[in-house]
C-alpha positions in Angstrom: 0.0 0.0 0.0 2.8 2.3 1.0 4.5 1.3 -2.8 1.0 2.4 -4.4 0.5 6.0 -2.5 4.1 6.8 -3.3 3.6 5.9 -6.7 0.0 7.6 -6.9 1.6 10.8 -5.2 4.3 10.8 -7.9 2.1 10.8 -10.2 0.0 13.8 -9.2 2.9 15.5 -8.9 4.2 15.0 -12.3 0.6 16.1 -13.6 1.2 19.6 -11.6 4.4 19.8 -12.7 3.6 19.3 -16.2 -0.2 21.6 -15.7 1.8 24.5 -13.9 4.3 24.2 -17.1 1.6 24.5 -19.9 0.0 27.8 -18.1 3.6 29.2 -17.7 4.3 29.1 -21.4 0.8 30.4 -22.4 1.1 34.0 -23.8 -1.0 36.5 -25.3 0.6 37.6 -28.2 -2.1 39.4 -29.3 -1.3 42.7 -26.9 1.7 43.2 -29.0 2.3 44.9 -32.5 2.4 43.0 -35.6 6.3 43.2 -36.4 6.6 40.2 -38.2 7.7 39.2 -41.8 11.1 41.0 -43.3 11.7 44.6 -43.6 13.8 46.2 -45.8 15.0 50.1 -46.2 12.4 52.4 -48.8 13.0 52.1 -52.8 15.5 55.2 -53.2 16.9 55.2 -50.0 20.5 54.3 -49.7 23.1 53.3 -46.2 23.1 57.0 -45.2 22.5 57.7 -41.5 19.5 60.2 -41.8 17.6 58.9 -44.7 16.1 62.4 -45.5 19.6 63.5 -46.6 22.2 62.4 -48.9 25.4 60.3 -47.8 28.5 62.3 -46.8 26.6 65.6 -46.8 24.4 64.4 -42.8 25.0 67.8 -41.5 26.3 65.8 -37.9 26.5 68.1 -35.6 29.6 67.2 -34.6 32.3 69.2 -31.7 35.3 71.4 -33.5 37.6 68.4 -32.6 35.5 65.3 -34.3 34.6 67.4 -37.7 38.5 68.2 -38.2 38.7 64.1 -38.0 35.9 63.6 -40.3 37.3 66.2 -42.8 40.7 64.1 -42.3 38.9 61.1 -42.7 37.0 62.0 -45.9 40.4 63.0 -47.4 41.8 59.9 -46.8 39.0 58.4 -49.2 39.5 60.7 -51.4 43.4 59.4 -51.8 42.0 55.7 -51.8 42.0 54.6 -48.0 39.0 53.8 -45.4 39.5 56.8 -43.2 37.5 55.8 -40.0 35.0 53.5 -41.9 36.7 50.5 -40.7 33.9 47.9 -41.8 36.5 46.9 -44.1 38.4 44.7 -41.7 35.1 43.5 -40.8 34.6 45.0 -37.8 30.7 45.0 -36.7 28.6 48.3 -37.7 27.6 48.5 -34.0 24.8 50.9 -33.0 23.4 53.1 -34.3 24.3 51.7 -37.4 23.4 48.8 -37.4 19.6 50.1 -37.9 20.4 51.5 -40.9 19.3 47.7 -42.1 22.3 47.7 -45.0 20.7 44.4 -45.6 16.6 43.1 -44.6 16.1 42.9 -41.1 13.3 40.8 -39.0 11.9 41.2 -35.5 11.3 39.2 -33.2 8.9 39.7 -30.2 9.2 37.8 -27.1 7.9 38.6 -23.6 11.3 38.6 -21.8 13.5 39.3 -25.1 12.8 41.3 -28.7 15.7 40.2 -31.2 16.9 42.2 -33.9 18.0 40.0 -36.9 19.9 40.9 -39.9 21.9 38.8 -42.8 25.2 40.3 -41.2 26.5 38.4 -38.2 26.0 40.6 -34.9 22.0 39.8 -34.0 20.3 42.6 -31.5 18.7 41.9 -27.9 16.6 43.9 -26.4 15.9 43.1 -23.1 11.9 43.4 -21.6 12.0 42.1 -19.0 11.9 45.0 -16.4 15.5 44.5 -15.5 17.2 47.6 -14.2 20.8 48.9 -15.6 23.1 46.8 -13.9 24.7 48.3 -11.0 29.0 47.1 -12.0 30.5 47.6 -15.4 29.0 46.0 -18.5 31.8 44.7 -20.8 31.5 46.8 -23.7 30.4 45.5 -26.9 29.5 47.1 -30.7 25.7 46.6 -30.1 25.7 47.4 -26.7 23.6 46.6 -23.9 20.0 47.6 -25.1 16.8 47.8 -22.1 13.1 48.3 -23.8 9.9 48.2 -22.7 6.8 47.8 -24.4 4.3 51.0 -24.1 0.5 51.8 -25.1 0.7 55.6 -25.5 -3.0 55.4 -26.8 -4.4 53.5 -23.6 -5.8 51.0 -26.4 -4.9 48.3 -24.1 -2.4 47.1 -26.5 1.3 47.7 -26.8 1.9 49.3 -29.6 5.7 51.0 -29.7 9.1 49.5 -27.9 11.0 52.6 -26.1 14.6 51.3 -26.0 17.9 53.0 -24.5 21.0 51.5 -25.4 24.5 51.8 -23.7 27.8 50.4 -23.1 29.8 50.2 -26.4 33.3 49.8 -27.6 34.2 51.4 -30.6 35.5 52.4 -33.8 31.8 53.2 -34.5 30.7 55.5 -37.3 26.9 56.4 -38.4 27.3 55.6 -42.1 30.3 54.8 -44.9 31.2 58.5 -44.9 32.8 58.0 -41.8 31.2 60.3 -39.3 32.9 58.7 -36.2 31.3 58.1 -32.6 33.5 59.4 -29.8 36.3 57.2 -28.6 35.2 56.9 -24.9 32.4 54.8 -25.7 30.0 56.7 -23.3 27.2 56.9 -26.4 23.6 56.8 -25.1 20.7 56.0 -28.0 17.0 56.1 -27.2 14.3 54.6 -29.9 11.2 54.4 -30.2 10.1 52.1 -32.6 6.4 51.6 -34.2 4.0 50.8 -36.7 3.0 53.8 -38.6 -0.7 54.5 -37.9 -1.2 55.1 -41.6 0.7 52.0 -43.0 0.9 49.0 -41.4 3.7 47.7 -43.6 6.1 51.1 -42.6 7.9 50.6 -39.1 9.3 53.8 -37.8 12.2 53.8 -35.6 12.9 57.6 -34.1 16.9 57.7 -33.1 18.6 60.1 -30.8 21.9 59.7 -30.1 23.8 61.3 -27.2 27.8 61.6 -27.4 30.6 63.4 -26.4 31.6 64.2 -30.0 28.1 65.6 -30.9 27.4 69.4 -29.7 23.8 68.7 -29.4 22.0 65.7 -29.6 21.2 63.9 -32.5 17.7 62.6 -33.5 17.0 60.6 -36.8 13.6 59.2 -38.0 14.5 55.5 -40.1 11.5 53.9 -42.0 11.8 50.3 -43.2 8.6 49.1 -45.3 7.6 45.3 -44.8 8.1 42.5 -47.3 5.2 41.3 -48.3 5.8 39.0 -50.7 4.9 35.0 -49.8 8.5 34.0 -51.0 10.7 35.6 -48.8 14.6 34.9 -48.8 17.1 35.4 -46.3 20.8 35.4 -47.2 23.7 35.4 -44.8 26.4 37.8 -45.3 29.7 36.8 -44.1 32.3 40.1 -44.0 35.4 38.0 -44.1 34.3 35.9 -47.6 35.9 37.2 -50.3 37.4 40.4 -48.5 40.2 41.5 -50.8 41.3 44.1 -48.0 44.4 43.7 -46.3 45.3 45.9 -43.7 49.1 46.0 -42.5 49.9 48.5 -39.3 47.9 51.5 -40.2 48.0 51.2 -43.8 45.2 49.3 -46.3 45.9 47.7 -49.0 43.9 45.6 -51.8 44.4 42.2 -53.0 44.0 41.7 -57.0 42.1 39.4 -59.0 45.3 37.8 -59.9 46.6 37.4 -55.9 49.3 40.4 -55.9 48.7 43.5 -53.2 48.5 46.4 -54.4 48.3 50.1 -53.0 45.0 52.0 -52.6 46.5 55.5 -52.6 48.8 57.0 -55.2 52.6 57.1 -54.1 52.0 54.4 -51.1 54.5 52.8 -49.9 54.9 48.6 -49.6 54.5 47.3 -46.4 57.6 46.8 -43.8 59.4 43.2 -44.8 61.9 43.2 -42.8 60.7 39.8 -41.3 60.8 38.5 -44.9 64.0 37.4 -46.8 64.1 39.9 -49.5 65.3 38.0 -52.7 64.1 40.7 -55.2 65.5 44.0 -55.5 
């Protein structure tokens, strides 16, 4: 008898177990925003930081000291180099950028997580789940550490935008190819507010102001991405390092050829130092 009642009371306590599981994973989707399905930057509009003006011409309102590095930066293009656009040695677009969506992006809404996916490597997290900022040091990354949280400015009794604030970065980090660069100390702050438009439910907005020690003022963008809508969508990842014909030696870039020989990007550039190299032509 004692064999059966352990065995009965087992039982019922699997069948909680299991009960208390099922009710735990049950939830309402329906009080969020329709985010789903891919969404890709407007017809005309290129990988320039403020879509409503042109690439290289953003108008940043940058401190004296970080527009005489842009100005040295964009003259260092001009000669053939990357200035401070360092994506060419792969290095992650980071935020803001990286919601400049250079290729489609998705969104996924969870009730603890909302994740930001692209086809280049560095996913987003935003993290709503009432967490506080924590009290000791993030490590700093290129994304950052992003906290949202889900608000119904209508009282509609639906969610209906995701207010996010974004912190602890490492850096190089610029807004766009141009090279407008984000300050070295890596003390950026970026608020969204992302949402459907009221008008079109197949244009997210995402309103972006970012707060740094090389900008004067703060800066706010407005992005708009329309939605996919096509039943056929394709997803393609992006790998920065596959067929990279940059090579970067000490401070200087060069370019690999079709053929396999480097060759310089600027006019008059040196070779690279070979003194580790036994130098058998002259």
């Amino acid at each position: 008898m004692l064999v059966r009642a352990l065995i009965v009371t087992a039982t019922a306590l699997v069948a909680i177990s299991f009960t208390s599981a099922a009710q735990a994973q049950v939830v309402d989707f329906s009080k969020y925003p329709d985010f789903s399905g891919q969404w890709k930057r407007p017809d005309g509009v290129g990988i320039q930081w403020d879509q409503s003006k042109p690439l290289g011409k953003q108008q940043a309102p940058l401190t004296p000291e970080y527009q005489a590095r842009y100005e040295a930066n964009l003259a260092d293009q001009a000669l053939g180099g990357q200035g401070d656009d360092k994506t060419g040695q792969c290095i992650p677009h980071g935020m803001p950028r990286v919601m400049t969506v250079v290729y489609p992006m998705e969104i996924i809404i969870m009730p603890k997580t909302t994740y930001i996916l692209t086809d280049y490597p560095v996913p987003r997290r935003i993290f709503t789940d009432g967490r506080d900022w924590p009290r000791e040091e993030v490590e700093p990354t290129f994304n950052g550490l992003s906290i949202g949280k889900w608000v119904d400015p209508d009282s509609s009794g639906r969610f209906s935008t995701l207010e996010v604030e974004t912190r602890g970065f490492k850096g190089p980090r610029t807004y766009e190819a141009s090279g407008i660069r984000l300050h070295d100390d890596g003390e950026t702050v970026i608020k969204e507010r992302i949402y459907l438009d009221k008008s079109k439910k197949d244009v997210l907005i995402d309103e972006i102001t970012t707060i740094d020690h090389a900008l004067t003022r703060p800066w706010t963008v407005t992005k708009r991405y329309v939605r996919e809508t096509s039943p056929n969508i394709m997803w393609h990842f992006n790998d920065c390092a596959e067929n990279n014909q940059h090579v970067f030696i000490g401070n200087d870039s060069y370019f690999v050829t079709a053929d396999g020989f480097l060759m310089p990007v600027k006019k008059g550039q040196k070779p690279p130092d070979l003194r580790y190299f036994e130098q058998t032509q002259k």
